[in-house]
C-alpha positions as CSV (number, residue, x, y, z in Angstrom):
1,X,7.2,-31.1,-16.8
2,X,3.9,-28.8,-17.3
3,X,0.8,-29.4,-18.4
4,X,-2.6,-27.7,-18.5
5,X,-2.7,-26.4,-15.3
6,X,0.7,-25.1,-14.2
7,X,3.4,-22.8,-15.4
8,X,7.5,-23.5,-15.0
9,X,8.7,-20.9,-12.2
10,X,12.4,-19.8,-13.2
11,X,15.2,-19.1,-11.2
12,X,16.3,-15.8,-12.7
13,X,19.8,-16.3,-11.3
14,X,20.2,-19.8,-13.1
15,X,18.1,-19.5,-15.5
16,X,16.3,-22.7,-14.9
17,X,13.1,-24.0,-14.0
18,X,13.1,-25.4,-10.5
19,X,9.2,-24.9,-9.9
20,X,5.1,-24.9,-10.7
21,X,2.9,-22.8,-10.6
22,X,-0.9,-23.6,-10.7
23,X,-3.2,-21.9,-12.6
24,X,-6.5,-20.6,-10.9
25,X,-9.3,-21.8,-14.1
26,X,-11.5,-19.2,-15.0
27,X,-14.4,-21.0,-13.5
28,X,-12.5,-21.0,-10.2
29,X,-11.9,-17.2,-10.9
30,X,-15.5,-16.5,-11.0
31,X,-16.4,-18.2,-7.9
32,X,-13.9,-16.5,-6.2
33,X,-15.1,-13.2,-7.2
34,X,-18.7,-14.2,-6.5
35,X,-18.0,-15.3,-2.9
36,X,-15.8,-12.2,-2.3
37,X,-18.9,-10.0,-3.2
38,X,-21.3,-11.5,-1.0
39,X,-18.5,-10.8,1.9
40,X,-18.0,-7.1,1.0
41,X,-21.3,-6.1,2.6
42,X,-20.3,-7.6,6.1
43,X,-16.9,-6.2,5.4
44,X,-17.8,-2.7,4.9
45,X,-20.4,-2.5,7.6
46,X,-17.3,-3.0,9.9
47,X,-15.8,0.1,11.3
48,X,-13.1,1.9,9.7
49,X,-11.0,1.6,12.8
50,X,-11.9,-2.5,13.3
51,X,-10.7,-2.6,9.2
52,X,-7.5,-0.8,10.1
53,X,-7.0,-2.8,13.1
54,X,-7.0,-5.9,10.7
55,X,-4.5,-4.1,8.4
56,X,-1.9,-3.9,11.5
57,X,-2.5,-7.0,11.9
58,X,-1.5,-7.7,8.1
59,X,1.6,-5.3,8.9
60,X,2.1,-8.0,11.9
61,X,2.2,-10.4,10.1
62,X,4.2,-10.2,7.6
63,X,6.7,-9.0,9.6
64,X,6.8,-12.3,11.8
65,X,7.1,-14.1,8.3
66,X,9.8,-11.9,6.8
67,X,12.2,-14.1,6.5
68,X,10.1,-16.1,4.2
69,X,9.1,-13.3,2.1
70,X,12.8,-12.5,1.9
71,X,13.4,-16.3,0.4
72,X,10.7,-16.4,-1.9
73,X,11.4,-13.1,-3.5
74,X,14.6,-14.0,-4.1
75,X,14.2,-17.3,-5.6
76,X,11.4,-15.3,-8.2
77,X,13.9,-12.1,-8.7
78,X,17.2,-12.9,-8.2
79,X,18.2,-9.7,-6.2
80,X,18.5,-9.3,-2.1
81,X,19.1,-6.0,-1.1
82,X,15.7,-4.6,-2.8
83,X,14.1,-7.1,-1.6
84,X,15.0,-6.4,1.7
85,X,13.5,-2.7,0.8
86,X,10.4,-4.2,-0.9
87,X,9.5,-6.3,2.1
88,X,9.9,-3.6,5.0
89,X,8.8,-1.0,3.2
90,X,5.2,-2.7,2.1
91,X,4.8,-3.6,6.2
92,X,5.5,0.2,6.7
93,X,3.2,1.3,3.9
94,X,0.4,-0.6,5.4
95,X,1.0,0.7,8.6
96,X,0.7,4.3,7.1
97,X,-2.6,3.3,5.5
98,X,-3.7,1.5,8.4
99,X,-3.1,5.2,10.2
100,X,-4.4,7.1,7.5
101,X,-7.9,6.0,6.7
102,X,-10.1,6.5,9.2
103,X,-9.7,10.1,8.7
104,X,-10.1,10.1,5.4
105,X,-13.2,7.8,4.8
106,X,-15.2,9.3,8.0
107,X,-18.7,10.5,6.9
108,X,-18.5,14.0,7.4
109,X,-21.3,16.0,9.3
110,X,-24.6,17.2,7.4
111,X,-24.0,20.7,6.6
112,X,-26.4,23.4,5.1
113,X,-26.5,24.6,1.9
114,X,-27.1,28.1,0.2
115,X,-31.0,26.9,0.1
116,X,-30.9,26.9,4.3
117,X,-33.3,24.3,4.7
118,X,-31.6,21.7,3.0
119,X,-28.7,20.0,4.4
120,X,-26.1,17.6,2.2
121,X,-24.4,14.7,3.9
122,X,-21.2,13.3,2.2
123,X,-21.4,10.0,2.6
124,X,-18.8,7.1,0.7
125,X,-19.6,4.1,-1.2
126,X,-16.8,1.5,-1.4
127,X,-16.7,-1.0,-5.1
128,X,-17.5,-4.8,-3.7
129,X,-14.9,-6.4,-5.6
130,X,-11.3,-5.0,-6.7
131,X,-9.1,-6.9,-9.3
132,X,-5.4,-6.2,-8.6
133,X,-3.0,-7.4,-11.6
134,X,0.2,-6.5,-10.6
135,X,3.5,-7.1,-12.1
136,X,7.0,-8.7,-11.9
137,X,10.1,-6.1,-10.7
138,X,8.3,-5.7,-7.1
139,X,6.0,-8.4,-6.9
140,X,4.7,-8.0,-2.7
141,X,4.8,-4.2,-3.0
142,X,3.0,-3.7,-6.3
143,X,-0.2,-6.3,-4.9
144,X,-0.6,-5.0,-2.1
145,X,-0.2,-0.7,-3.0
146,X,-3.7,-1.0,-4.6
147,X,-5.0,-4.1,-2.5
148,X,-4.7,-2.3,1.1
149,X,-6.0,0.9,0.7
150,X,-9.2,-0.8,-1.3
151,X,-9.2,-2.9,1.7
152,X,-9.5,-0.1,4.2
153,X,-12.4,1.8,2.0
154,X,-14.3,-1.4,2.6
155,X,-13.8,-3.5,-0.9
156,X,-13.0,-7.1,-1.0
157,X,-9.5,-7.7,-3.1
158,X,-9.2,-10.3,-6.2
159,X,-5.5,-10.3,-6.9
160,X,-3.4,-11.9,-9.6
161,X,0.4,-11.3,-8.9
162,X,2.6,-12.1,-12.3
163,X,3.5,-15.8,-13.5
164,X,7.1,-14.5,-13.4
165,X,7.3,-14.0,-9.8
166,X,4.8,-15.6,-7.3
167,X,6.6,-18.0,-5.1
168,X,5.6,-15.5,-2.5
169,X,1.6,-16.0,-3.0
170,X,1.5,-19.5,-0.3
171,X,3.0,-17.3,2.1
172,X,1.0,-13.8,2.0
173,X,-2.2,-16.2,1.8
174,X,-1.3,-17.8,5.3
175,X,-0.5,-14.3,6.5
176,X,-3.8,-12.7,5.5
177,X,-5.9,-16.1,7.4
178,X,-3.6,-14.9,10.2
179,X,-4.8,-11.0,10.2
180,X,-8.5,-12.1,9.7
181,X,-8.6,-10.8,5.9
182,X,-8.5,-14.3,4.4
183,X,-12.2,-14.2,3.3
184,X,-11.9,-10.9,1.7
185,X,-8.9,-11.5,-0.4
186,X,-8.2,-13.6,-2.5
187,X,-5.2,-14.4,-4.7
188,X,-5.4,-16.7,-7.5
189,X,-2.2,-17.6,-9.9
190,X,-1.6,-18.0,-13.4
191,X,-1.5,-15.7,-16.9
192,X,-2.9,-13.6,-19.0
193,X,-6.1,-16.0,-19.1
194,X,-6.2,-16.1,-15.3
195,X,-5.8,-11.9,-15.5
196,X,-8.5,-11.6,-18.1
197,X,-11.1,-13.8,-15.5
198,X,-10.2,-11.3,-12.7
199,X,-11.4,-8.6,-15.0
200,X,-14.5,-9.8,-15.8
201,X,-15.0,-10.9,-12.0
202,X,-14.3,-7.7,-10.3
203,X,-16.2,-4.1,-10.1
204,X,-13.0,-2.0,-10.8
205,X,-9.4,-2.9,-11.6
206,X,-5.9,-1.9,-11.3
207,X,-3.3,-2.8,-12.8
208,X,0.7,-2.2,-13.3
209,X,2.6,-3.5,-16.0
210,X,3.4,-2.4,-20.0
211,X,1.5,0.1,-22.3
212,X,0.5,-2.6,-24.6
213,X,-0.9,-5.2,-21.8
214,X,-2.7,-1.8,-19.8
215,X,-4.3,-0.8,-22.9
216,X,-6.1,-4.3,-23.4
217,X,-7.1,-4.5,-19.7
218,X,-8.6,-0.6,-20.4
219,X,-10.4,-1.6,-23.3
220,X,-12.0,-5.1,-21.7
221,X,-12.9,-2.9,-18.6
222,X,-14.7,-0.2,-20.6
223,X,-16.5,-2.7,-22.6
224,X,-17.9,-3.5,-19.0
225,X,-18.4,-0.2,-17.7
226,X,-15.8,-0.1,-14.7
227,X,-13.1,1.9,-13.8
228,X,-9.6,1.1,-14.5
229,X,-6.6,2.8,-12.5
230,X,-3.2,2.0,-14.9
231,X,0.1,2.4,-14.1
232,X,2.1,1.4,-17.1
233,X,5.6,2.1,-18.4
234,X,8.0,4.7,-18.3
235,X,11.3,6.3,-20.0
236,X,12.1,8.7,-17.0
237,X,14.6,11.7,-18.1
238,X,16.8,13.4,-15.6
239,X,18.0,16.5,-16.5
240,X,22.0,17.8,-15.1
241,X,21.8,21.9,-15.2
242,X,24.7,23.5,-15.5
243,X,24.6,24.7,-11.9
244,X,24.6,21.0,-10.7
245,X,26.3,19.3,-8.1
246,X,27.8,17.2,-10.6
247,X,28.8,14.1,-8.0
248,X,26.0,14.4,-6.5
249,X,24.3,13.9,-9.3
250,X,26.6,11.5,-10.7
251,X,25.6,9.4,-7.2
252,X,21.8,9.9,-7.3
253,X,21.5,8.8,-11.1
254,X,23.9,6.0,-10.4
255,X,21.3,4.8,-8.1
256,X,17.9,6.1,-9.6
257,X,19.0,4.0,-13.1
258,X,21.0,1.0,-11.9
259,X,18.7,0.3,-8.9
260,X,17.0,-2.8,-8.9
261,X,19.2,-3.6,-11.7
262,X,16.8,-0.8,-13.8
263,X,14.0,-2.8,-14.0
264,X,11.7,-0.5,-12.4
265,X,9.3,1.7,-14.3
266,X,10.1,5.0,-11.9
267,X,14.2,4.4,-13.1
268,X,15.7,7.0,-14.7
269,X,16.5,5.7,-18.0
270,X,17.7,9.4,-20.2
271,X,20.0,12.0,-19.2
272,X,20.4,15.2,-20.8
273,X,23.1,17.2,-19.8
274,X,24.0,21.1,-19.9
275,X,27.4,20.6,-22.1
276,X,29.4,23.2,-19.7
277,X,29.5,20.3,-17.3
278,X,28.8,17.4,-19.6
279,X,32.6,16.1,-19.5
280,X,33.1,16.1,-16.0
281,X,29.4,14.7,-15.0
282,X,30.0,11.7,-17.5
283,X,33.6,11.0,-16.2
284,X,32.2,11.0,-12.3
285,X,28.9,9.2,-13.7
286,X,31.5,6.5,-15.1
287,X,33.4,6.3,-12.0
288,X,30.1,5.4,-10.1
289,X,28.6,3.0,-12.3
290,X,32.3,1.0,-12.5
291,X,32.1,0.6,-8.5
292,X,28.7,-1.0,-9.1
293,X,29.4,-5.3,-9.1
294,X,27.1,-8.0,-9.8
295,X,25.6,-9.9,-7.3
296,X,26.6,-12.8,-7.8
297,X,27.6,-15.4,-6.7
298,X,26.3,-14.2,-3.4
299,X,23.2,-12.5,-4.3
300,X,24.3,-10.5,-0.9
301,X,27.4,-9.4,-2.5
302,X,27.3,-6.6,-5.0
303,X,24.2,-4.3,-6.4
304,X,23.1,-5.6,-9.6
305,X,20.7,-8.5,-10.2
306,X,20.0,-10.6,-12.8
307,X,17.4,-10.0,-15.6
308,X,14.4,-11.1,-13.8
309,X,11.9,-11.9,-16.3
310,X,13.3,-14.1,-19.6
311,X,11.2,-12.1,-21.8
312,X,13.6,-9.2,-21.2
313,X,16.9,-10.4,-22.3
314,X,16.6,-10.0,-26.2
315,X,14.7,-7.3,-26.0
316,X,17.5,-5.5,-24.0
317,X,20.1,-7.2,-26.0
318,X,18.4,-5.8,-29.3
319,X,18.7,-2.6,-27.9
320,X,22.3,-1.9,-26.8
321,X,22.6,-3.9,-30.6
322,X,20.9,-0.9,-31.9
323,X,22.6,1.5,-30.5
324,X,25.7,0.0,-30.8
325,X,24.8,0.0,-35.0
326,X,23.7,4.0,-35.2
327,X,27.1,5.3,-33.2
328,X,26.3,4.9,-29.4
329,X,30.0,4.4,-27.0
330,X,29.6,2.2,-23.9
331,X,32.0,3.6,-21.4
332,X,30.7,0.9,-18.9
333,X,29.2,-2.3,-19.5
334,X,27.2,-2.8,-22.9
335,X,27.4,-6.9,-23.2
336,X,25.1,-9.1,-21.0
337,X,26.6,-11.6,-18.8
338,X,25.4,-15.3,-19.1
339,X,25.8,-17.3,-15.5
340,X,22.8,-19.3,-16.6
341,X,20.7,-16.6,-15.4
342,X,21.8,-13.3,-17.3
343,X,23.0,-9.8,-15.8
344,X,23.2,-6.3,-17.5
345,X,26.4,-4.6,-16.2
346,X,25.8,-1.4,-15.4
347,X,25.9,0.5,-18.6
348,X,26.4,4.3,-19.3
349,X,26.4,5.2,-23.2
350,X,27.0,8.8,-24.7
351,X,27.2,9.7,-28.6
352,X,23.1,9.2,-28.3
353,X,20.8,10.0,-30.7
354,X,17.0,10.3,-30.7
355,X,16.5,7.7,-33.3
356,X,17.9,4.7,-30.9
357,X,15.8,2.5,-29.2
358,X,17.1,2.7,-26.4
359,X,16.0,6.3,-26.3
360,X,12.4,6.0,-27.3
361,X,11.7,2.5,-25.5
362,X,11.4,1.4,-21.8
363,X,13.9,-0.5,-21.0
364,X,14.0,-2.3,-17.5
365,X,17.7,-2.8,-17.7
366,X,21.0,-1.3,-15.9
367,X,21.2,1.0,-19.4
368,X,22.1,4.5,-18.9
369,X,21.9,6.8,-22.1
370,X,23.3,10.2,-21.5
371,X,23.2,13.0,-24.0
372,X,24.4,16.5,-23.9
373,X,22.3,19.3,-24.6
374,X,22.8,22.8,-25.2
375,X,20.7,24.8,-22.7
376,X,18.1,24.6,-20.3
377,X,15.4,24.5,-23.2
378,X,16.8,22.2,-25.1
379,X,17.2,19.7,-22.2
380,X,13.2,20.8,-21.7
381,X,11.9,19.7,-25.1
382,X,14.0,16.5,-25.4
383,X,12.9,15.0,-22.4
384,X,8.9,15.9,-22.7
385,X,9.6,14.5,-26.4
386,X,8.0,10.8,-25.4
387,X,5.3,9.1,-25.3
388,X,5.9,8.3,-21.4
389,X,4.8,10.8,-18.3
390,X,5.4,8.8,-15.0
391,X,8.4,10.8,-13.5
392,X,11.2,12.8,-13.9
393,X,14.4,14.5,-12.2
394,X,16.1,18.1,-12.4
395,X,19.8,18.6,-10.8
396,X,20.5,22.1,-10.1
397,X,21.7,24.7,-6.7
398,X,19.3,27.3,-7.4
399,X,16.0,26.6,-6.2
400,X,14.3,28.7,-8.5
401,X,15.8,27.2,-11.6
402,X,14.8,23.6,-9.9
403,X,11.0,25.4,-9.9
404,X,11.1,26.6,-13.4
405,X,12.5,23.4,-14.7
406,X,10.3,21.0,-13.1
407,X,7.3,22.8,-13.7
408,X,7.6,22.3,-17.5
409,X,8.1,18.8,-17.4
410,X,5.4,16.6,-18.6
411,X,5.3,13.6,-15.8
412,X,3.8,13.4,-12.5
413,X,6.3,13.3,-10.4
414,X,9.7,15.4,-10.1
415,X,12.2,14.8,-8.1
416,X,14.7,17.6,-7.4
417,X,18.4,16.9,-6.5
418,X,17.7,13.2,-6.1
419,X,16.3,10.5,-8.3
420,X,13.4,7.9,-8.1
421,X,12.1,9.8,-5.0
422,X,8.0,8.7,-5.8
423,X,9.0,5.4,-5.0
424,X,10.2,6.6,-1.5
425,X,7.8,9.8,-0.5
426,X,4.2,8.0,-0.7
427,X,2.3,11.0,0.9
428,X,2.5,13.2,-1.8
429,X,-0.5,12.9,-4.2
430,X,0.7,12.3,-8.0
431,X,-0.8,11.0,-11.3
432,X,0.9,9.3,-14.2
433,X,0.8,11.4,-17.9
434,X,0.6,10.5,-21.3
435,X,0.7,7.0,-21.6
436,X,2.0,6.4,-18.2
437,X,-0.9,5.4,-17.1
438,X,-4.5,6.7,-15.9
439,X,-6.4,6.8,-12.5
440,X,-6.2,7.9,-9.3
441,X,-3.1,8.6,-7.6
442,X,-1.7,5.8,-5.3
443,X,0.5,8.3,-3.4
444,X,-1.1,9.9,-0.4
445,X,-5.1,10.1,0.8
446,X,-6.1,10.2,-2.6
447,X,-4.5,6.4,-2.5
448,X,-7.6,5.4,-0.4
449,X,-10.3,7.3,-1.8
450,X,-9.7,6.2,-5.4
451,X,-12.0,2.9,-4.0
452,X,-14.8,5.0,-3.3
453,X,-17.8,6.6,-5.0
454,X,-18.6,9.7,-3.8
455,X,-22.8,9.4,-2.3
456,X,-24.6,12.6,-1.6
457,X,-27.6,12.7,0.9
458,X,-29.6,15.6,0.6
459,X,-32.2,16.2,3.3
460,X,-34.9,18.4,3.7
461,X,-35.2,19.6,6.8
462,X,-38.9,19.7,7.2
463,X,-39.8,23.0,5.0
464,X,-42.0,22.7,1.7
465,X,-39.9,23.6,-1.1
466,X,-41.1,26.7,-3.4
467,X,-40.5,24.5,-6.4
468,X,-43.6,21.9,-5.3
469,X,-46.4,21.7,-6.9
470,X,-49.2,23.9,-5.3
471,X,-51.1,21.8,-2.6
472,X,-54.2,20.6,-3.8
């Protein structure tokens, strides 16, 4: 039963409903964000070092509730193994922020300029309230990768995790009371109404999720003059030179598209390969992707989850239809597998064409297209031919080529000889293209200093500047 003020909670691996969720109320929402801003002022006047002293603590504990984390994520996605990943790699992410901040937010010295007797002062200004609306395929990680470092720069946090997935919301609130952050974030629960109330609640907003949602969320936050960072979808093209280690490529792109069971938006979801080594890179890509097993009925056992959010299944199952329809081979996989919940076997197709959807559209799903190119430019101009710019890969032994290649491709970041690497290498500073997304990076520094506005004080040290008015 539901009614006005929860939502079911599935069970991705059943397919059933086993849970409610409540829905913050707009009014609620509002309060929220109201109370939060009258903390921010206390909040920032802390010292950097006492803020990141409460982010260890964060770091602490959730790590003394991991096991719970661990539970709830998999009851909301289905999968283990990543969520292992997801859980103690967001304790060692806010440990690096934790580390990173105070040198990167520390007022720097007044200094003096070309006209000698006045001296500038950089100073920072932190936004009171930041809305995080983050999304479903790594529900702890992608609330707190904007929600930390805003809480280091001395913001107060207003998050709204997806309906899909927040079993884990209980649990993070008792952690952040724990840590001493519980007045200056707050997390409320429900959908797209609950998301739009955070918007109009908050001083600047990020959020992760599709093209089509992110471009709403960028119109409402213009119409109220804040900032909006996006990170949206992406169709990420790896690209198998002719010079490749073809298994090792085989291995990474195994991983980089079936991870997660492809619902990720950094997953490698095109291949265009040189055809000198097409044959033998899509006979060693097949052998990888056939050692690859569900996980079930031990979500510990095997590699591939299930489908995480229902609202995926047809559109994948459209898809490989599509393909299927205009000519497209599946040499692994290519049928979903109903165990209430519903699983995309890993799934490598070749005899590709452009005009496929599964070509031009994301596709969060253990779908591997491959398609062989002629050359190096070839393989160039198909894979910058999308709408998408998050990320990219480029498999080749010559470390110039790798150069060359990657510095043509349209996305923001390129990993060479591996695959999915941004989601690994967070110091690194990189931007999403096209519609990707917009904002500041939330890779390295730049993470942190995204929350800030920039505040110049310019002093005069005591001459009486030429440009006065003559005394009287």
């Amino acid at each position: 039963m539901t009614d006005a003020t929860t939502l079911p909670l599935r069970n991705p691996r059943t397919g059933q409903s086993d849970g409610q969720l409540p829905i913050t109320a707009a009014a609620e929402v509002a309060a929220l964000g109201a109370g939060l801003r009258q903390a921010q002022s206390t909040w920032a006047e802390r010292s950097i070092e006492e803020r990141c002293t409460r982010l260890d603590a964060l770091a602490d504990a959730l790590a003394a509730r991991r096991d719970g984390f661990l539970d709830a994520l998999l009851a909301d996605t289905g999968r283990w193994h990543e969520s292992v990943i997801e859980v103690d790699g967001t304790i060692g992410a806010i440990r690096r922020w934790a580390q990173q901040a105070p040198a990167c937010l520390e007022d720097a010295a007044p200094v003096e300029e070309a006209i000698t007797f006045i001296h500038s002062q950089q100073t920072w200004v932190p936004y009171a309230v930041v809305g995080v609306i983050s999304p479903w395929n790594f529900p702890l990680m992608l609330t707190l990768i904007d929600a930390v470092p805003a809480l280091a720069a001395g913001c107060t946090i207003l998050a709204k995790p997806s309906e899909v997935t927040s079993r884990f919301v209980p649990l993070l609130r008792e952690a952040l009371d724990t840590a001493g952050l519980g007045e200056v974030f707050k997390l409320v629960t429900g959908a797209g109404g609950t998301g739009q109330a955070v918007i109009e609640a908050a001083d600047q907003i990020c959020f992760t999720g599709s093209v089509a949602t992110g471009r709403k969320v960028g119109e409402a936050c213009a119409r109220r003059f804040i900032p909006a960072s996006l990170e949206l979808g992406g169709k990420d093209p790896a690209l198998v030179l002719s010079d490749a280690n073809i298994e090792h490529a085989a291995r990474a792109l195994a991983w980089g598209s079936f991870v997660n069971g492809g619902q990720s938006c950094m997953s490698i979801e095109r291949v265009y390969v040189e055809a000198p080594v097409a044959e033998a890179f899509i006979a060693a890509l097949v052998e990888e992707a056939s050692a690859l097993e569900l996980a079930w009925p031990d979500p510990k056992q095997g590699q591939i989850g299930p489908v995480i959010a229902a609202s995926q299944v047809e559109l994948v199952r459209a898809q490989l239809a599509d393909a299927k329809a205009k000519g497209a081979r599946a040499l692994t996989g290519g049928e979903l597998v109903d165990h209430g919940g519903v699983w995309c076997p890993p799934t490598v197709l070749v005899d590709v064409t452009d005009d496929m959807a599964v070509v031009a559209e994301e596709s969060f799903a253990s779908v591997l297209p491959v398609m062989v190119v002629a050359d190096e430019a070839e393989a160039i101009a198909r894979a910058n031919a999308t709408e998408f710019g998050l990320s990219a890969a480029v498999f080749t032994q010559s470390p110039e080529r790798a150069q060359r290649v990657a510095r043509q491709l349209q996305a923001g970041g390129i990993s060479i000889n591996d695959a999915c690497l941004t989601g690994m290498v967070q110091t690194a500073e990189k931007q999403s293209f096209k519609l990707s997304g917009m904002g500041g990076s939330r890779m390295g520094t730049a993470s942190i200093r995204r929350f800030v506005r920039a505040r110049a004080l310019l002093i005069n040290t005591g001459i009486a500047s030429p440009w006065w008015f003559p005394a009287a």
